[in-house]
N, C-alpha and C positions, 0 to 999 in steps of 0.2 A: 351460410350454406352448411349444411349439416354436412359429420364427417363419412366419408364410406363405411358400412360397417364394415365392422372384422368377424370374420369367423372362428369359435373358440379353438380352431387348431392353427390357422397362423397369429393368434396372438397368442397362443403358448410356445410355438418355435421362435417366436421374437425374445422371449421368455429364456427359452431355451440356447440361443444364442451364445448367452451370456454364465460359461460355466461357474459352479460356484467352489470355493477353495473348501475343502474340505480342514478346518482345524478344530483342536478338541483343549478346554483348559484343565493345566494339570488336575485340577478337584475334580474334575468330573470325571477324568481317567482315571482317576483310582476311586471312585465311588463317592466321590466328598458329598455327593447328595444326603446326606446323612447330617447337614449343616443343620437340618432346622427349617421352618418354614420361611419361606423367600424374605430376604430382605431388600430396601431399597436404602439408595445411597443418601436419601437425607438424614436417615437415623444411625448409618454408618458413621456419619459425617461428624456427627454430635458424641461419637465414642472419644474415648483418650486412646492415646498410645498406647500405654500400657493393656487396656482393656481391651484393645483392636488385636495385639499379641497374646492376651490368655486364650482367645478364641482362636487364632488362629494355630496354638502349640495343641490345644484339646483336638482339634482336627488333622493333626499330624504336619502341620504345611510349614513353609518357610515364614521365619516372624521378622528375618531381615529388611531393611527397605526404613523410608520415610512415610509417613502418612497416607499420600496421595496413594502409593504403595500398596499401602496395608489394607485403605480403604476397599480397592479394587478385585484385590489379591480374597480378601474378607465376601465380596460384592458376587464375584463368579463360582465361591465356595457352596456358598447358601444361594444360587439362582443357576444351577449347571444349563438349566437350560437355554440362557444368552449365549454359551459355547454356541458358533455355530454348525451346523450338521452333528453334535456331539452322538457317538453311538447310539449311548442309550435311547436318545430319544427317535430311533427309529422305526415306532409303531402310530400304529392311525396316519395321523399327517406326515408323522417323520419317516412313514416308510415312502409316501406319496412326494418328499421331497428325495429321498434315496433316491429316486430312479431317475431322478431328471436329468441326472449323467448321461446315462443310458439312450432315454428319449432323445436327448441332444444329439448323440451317434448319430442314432438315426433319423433325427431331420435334417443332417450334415450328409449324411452318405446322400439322401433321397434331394439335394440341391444338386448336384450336376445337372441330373435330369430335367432340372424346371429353370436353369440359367444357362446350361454350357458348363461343361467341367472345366475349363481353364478361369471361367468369370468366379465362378465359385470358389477353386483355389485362391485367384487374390482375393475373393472376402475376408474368405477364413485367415490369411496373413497379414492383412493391414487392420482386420477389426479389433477389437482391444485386445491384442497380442497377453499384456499381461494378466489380465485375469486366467486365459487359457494356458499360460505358463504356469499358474498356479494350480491350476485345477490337475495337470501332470505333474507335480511335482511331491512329491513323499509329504506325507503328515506330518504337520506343523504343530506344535502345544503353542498355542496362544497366551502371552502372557501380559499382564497388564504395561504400558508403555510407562519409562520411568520418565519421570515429570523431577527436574529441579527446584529445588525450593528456595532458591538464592534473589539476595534481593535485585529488581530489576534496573534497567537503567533510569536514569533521571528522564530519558525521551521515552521509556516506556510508560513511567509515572502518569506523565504530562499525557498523552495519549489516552492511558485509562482514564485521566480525572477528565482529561476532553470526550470521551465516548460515555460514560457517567452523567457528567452534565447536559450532553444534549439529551438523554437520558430520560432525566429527572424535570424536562425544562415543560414537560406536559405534554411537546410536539408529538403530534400524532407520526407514527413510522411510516415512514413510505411504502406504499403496495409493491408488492414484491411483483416485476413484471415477468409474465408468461415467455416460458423458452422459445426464441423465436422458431425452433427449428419442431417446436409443437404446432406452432401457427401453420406451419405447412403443410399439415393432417386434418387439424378439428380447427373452425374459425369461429369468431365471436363469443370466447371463453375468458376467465380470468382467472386467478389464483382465489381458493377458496379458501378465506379465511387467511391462517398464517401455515397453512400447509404447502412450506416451500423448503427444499432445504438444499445446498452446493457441498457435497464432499470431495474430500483430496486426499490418495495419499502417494504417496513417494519414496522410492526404497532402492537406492541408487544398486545394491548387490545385484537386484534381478532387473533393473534399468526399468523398474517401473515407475513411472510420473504422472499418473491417473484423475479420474475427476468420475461424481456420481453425480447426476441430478433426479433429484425427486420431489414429483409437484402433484398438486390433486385439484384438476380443473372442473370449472364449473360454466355452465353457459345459462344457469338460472333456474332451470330446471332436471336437468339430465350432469351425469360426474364421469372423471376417467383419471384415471391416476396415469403419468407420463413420465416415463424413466431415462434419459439418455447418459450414456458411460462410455470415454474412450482417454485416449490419450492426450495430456493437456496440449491444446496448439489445435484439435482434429475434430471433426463433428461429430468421429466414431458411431454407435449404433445405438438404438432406439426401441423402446416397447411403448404402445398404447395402449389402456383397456380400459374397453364403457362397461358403465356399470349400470347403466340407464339411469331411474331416479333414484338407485340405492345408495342412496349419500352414506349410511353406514357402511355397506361393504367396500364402499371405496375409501374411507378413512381406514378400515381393518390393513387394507393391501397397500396403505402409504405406511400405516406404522411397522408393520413385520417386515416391510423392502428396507424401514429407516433401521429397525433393531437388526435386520440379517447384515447389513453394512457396516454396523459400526458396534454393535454389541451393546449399546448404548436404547433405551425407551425412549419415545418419542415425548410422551409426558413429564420426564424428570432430565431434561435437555440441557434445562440451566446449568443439572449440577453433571455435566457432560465430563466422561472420563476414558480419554485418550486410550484407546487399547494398540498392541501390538498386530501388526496384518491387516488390520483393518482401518476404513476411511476415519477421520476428521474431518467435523463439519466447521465449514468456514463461514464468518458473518460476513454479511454482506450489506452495502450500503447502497439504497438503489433509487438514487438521484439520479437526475438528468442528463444524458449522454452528450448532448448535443447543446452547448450556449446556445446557438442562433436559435433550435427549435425552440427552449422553453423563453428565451424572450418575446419569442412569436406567438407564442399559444398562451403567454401572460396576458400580451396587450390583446390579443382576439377575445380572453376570457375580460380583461376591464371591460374594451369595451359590452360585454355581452350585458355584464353587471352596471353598468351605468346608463343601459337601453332597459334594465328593469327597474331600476332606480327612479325612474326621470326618462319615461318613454316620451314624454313631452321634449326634452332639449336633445340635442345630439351626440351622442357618443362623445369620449374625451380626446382632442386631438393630440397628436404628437409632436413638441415644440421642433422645431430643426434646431441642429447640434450645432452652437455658436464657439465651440471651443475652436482653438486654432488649428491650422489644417495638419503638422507634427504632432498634436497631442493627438489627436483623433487616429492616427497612424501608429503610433505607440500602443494607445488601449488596445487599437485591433491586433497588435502581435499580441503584447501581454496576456490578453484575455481569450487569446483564441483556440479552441478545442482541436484544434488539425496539432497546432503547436504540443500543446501536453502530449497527445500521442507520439509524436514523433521525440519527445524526450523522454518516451519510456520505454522506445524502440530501443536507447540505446543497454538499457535493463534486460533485456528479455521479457519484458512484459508488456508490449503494446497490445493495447485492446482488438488491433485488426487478428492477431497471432493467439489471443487469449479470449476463450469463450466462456471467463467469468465472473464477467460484470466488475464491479468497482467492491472494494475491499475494504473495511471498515476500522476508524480509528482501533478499536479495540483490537482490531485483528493487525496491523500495525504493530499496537505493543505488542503483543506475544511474539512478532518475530523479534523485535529488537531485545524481549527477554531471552530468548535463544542465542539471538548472535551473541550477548554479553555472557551468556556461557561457553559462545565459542571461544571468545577470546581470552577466557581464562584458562581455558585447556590449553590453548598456543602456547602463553604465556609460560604455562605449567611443563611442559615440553608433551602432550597427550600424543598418545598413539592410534594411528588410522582410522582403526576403527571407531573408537571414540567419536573422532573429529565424522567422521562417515555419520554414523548415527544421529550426531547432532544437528549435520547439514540436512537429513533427511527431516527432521523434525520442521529446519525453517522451511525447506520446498515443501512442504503440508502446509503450512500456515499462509505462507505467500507464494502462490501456485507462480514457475514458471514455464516456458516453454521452450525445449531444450531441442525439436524436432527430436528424433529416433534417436537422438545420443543421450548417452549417458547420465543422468545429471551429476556433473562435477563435486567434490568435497570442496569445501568451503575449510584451507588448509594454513591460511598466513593469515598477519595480521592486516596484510595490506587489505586484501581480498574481504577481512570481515570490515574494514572500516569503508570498501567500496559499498556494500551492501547498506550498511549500516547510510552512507550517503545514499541512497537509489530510496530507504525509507524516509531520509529526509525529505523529497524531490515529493514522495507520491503524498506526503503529507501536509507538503505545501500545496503541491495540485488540489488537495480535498479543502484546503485552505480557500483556494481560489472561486470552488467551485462552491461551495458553499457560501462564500460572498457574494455571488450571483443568485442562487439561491431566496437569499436574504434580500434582495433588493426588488426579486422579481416579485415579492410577498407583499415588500412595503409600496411596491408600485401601482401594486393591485388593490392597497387600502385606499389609498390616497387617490384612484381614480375613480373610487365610486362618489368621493364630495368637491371636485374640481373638474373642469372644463378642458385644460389639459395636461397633459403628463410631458416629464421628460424623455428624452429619444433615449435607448439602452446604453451609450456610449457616457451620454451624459451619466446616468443612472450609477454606470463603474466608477466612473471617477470620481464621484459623489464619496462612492463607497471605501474610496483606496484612504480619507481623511489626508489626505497632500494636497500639494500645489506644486504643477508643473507648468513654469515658463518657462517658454521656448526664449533660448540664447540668440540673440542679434549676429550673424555670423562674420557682419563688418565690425563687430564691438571688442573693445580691446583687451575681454575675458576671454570671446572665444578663440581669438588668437595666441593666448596664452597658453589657452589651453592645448588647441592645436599640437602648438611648437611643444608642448609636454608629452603629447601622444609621439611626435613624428622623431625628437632627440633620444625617445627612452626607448625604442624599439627596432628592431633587425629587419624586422615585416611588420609595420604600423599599419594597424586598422584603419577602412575608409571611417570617417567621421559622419553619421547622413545628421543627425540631430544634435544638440545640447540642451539639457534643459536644468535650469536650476528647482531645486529639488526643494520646499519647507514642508515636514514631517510634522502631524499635529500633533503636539506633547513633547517632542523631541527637543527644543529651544529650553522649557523646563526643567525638564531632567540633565541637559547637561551643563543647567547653571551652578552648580556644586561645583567645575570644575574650573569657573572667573579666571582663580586666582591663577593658575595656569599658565604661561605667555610664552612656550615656545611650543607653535602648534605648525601641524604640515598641511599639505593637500595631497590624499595619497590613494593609490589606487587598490580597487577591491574588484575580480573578478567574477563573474557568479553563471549560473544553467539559466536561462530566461527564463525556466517553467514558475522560476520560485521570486522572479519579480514579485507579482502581487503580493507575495506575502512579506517580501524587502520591505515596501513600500507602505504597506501594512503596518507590521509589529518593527521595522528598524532589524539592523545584523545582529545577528544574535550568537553569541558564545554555545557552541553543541557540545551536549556533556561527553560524546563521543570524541569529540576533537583531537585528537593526541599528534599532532603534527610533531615536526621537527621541533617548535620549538613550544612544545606541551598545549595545554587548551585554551585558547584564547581568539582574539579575532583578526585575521590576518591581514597586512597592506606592504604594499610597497611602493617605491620609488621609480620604478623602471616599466613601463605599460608591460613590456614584454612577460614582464615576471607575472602580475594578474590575467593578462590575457590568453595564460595558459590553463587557467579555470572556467574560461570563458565555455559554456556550452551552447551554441546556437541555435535557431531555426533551421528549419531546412535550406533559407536560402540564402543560410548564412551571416544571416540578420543577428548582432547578440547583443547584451547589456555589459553595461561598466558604471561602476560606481568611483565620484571623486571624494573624499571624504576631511573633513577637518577634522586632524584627529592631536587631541590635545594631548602631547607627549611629557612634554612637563622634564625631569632627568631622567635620561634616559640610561641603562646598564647595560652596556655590551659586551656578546658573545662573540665564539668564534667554533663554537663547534655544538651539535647537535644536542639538546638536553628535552627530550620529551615530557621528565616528568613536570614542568614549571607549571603552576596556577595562579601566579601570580608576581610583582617584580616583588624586589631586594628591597625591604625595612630602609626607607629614606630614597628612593626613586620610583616614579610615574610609571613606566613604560620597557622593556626590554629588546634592542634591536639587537638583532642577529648581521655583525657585520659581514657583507658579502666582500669579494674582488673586484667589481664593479657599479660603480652610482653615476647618477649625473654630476656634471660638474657643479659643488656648490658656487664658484663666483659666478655661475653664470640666471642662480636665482632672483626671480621675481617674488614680491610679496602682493599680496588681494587683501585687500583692509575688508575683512566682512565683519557686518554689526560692530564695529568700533573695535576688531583686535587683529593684528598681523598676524595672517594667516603664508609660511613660504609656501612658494609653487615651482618644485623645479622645474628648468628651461632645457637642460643636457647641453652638449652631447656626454656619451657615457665617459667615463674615464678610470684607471685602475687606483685601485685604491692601494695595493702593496701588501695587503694584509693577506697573511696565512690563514685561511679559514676555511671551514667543512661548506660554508654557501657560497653561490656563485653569486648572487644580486641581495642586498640588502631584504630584509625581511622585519617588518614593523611588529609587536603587538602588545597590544593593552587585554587587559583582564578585568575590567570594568564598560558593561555594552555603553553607560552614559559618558563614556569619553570619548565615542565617535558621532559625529554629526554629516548627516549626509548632504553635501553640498548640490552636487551634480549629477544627475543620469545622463547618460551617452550612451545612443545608438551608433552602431558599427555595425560596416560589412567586413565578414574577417576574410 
């Protein structure tokens, strides 16, 4: 259905809506136009230092700063016109943008009349409050945003060489999908081309946490460029405008809406440079919202392709899921898209509260490059502002949703290694999701030259490369095990499953460590969302880690003590891991030492003795694969020792000396 049209004066009060900040950069307030003919940042890019400062001492400006700096500083001197609304340029066009202030008055004043003057007042104060804060507030010099040059974290690394490689691997990028809240105006449109872009920015001083969208829709023949802006969490407000079939003028009005936003060209994006006042545009990864839908529209597209294939035999059927009826109950938590949401409810960033969309590896690292600037300022003893500044940098990068308050400074260490976890969580979720991904692709090869395919459940567990048997609950593991959950804990978890856990690769790698022979069975806590990817790549050492007793991978003896990492489902359902972890000599503590990366020259392993363990006489040993493996029995008892922990605390600093024995589902 074609959209209603508009007529060119309420789509310029929608237009108008939306006030715009008037700022000016220092060169252009003092004349710097005098730079020389425009330059662009790739041939900035390729200057030296040194030669980025003769130009800019000849122009009279500041030659302090780092490169990115200089580049910027260099970029707005010679191109005054990116300032936006900069004085000078207020002839021809720039006087026609001059009065839109103006014009907006007066499509504001002349709204009571056409809604009710009370409806119109709360327009005016719930629609994007910050831009109109901006727009009354005194002239700003825009200056380029200072960008650190420090090297990133090791999760950042990994995240860039992962966003890199999917990259480089030739896959086509996923179409960027249409704003839904476009869909409710113009229907049967798509994104045109790659004219799509998600800006953010965030400025805790004036409590703005903001978002831009701009897209440039197409329904085949006719264009409309589609803007919506409010506050992150909020559907905020909206402009549409058809262009009819002028696919150029609507490319014109996507790139001067992208340049008035962010001071940044639409064509030289790559080499995109962070300005002060103005948005950041976020990369976006725009995968599948929904497992069940796209296993549904895999197998509806097999079969579509194997009825053109071979119109002669019939479509590929779908085997039934012969796994046991536990495992099948696991996949569906593990794998389930209601679950990721709700563990990133507890982030501030659940998708039902966040209108944007899923966030990409790359865009990952650069928060985690932030946070590890945050924590040097901590560290450093930094002052508020600082730390202020830098928290505004990560809520730009990774939008959250704070409703009308404030966004908080990002002020302790605790606080940057919570964050620093919540990026681990979304990074295993893209983990997850992309292993589905992956399967629904190979699902879809594989049913154009066979008869039938496996059910999606089966397809996961294909893909996890494990084996999970389900524990006999009369057999005299899981009794052991039981009585290990129910002696080591205050409030022991209901037990609904056991399952013994062989990790493909795992057996290999931790054969280096034979010689070994005093090994435990010990518990490892973990957020369910990041199962899959447990089970996946094995526990992994975060270069983040700086626990109590420095970076390493954590266990213990006491459920109680793992089961306080435990993050659940909704309904309460979580994961536990049992682990054989080859301790070998052990060096013990008694009091907190974060810097440790590793044990003491001639021992295995470092436990942190606590006040409280199970009783060793009352351990059991599990012969697994030919080596005694103990498994304490409890109950607790005091150990006498003066020490900064309350329960023992395991860890090794090598990921191949833990082997994952058992997953265990609980209701906590």
């Amino acid at each position: 259905m074609p959209p209603k049209k508009r007529t060119a004066k309420s789509a310029k009060l929608d237009e108008e809506d939306e006030p715009q900040t008037t700022t000016t950069t220092a060169a252009a307030a003092s004349g710097a136009g005098g730079a020389g003919a425009p330059r662009d940042l790739a041939s900035l890019n390729k200057l030296k230092v040194d030669e980025l400062k003769a130009e800019l001492a000849a122009l009279g400006l500041e030659t302090d700063g780092r490169k990115p700096e200089l580049v910027a500083r260099l970029f707005d001197a010679s191109n005054p016109k990116t300032a936006a609304a900069a004085p000078a340029a207020a002839k021809g066009k720039g006087k026609a943008k001059a009065e839109e202030p103006a014009a907006a008055a007066a499509a504001a004043a002349a709204e009571p009349a056409k809604r009710g003057a009370g409806r119109a007042k709360k327009a005016r104060v719930e629609a994007d409050d910050e831009e109109e804060a901006a727009a009354a507030a005194p002239e700003v010099k825009a200056e380029p945003m200072k960008v650190e040059e420090k090297k990133p974290l090791k999760n950042s690394e990994v995240l860039a060489q992962a966003a890199a490689a999917k990259k480089a691997s030739g896959a086509a990028p996923a179409k960027a999908k249409v704003d839904e809240h476009a869909l409710r105006q113009v229907a049967g449109v798509s994104v045109y081309n790659d004219y799509d872009c998600m800006l953010n920015q965030t400025n805790s001083a004036n409590n703005n946490n903001k978002y831009y969208v701009i897209q440039l829709l197409t329904n085949g023949t006719s264009y409309w460029t589609w803007n919506r802006w409010g506050r992150v969490g909020e559907p905020g407000q909206n402009a549409l405008k058809g262009f009819g079939t002028g696919l150029a003028a609507a490319e014109k009005d996507f790139c001067a809406k992208y340049k008035d936003k962010t001071s940044n060209t639409w064509d030289n994006r790559a080499n995109f440079v962070p300005r002060a006042g103005k948005y950041t545009q976020i990369e976006m990864d725009y995968e599948e919202d929904d497992a069940d839908a796209v296993k549904q529209a895999a197998l509806n597209k097999l079969n579509a392709a194997a009825g053109k294939a071979a119109a002669a035999r019939a479509a590929p059927k779908v085997r039934p899921c012969t796994l046991p009826a536990p495992v099948q109950s696991l996949l569906k938590l593990i794998f389930s898209n209601d679950m990721f949401k709700n563990a990133m409810q507890e982030f501030n960033i659940d998708m039902a509260k966040m209108p944007l969309g899923k966030i990409s590896l790359s865009q990952l690292a650069k928060g985690y490059q932030v946070l590890e600037q945050l924590q040097d300022e901590i560290n450093n003893g930094a002052s508020g502002s600082k730390l202020t500044q830098l928290s505004d940098q990560f809520y730009t990068h990774i939008p959250h949703s704070f409703g009308r308050t404030r966004p908080p400074t990002i002020s302790s260490a605790a606080t940057v290694r919570a964050k620093m976890d919540m990026l681990d969580v979304l990074g295993d979720i893209a983990t997850a999701q992309a292993l589905l991904k992956a399967q629904d692709a190979e699902a879809e090869k594989v049913a154009e030259t066979v008869e039938e395919v496996d059910d999606p459940l089966t397809v996961n567990y294909k893909a996890l490369n494990a084996s999970l048997v389900p524990v006999d609950r009369n057999s005299a593991q899981f009794k052991a095990i039981e009585a290990y959950t129910k002696n080591t804990s205050s409030h022991p978890p209901q037990i609904l499953d056991i399952f013994e856990v062989v990790r493909e690769g795992e057996e290999k790698r931790h054969d280096v460590h034979n010689a070994i022979k005093e090994r435990k069975l010990l518990w490892h806590g973990t957020n369910v969302a990041v199962v899959v990817a447990i089970l996946k790549s094995g526990l992994r050492i975060m270069p983040h880690s700086g626990g109590r007793v420095g970076a390493g991978i954590y266990f213990a003896d006491m459920n109680e003590k793992s089961a306080g990492y435990v993050r659940s489902a909704a309904d309460r359902t979580g994961i536990m891991f049992l682990n054989e972890v080859a301790l070998g000599k052990e060096h013990g503590i008694f009091q907190d030492d974060s810097s440790l990366r590793k044990a003491p020259a001639g021992f295995d392993s470092i436990v942190a003795r606590g006040t409280i363990m199970p009783t060793p006489a009352n351990d059991t040993v599990f012969k697994i694969e030919g080596r005694d493996v103990v498994v304490p029995q409890g109950p607790r008892m005091n150990t006498g020792h003066q020490s900064s922990f309350h329960h023992n605390e395991y860890l090794v600093y090598n990921e191949s000396q833990c082997r994952i024995r058992y997953l265990l589902k609980m209701k906590f």
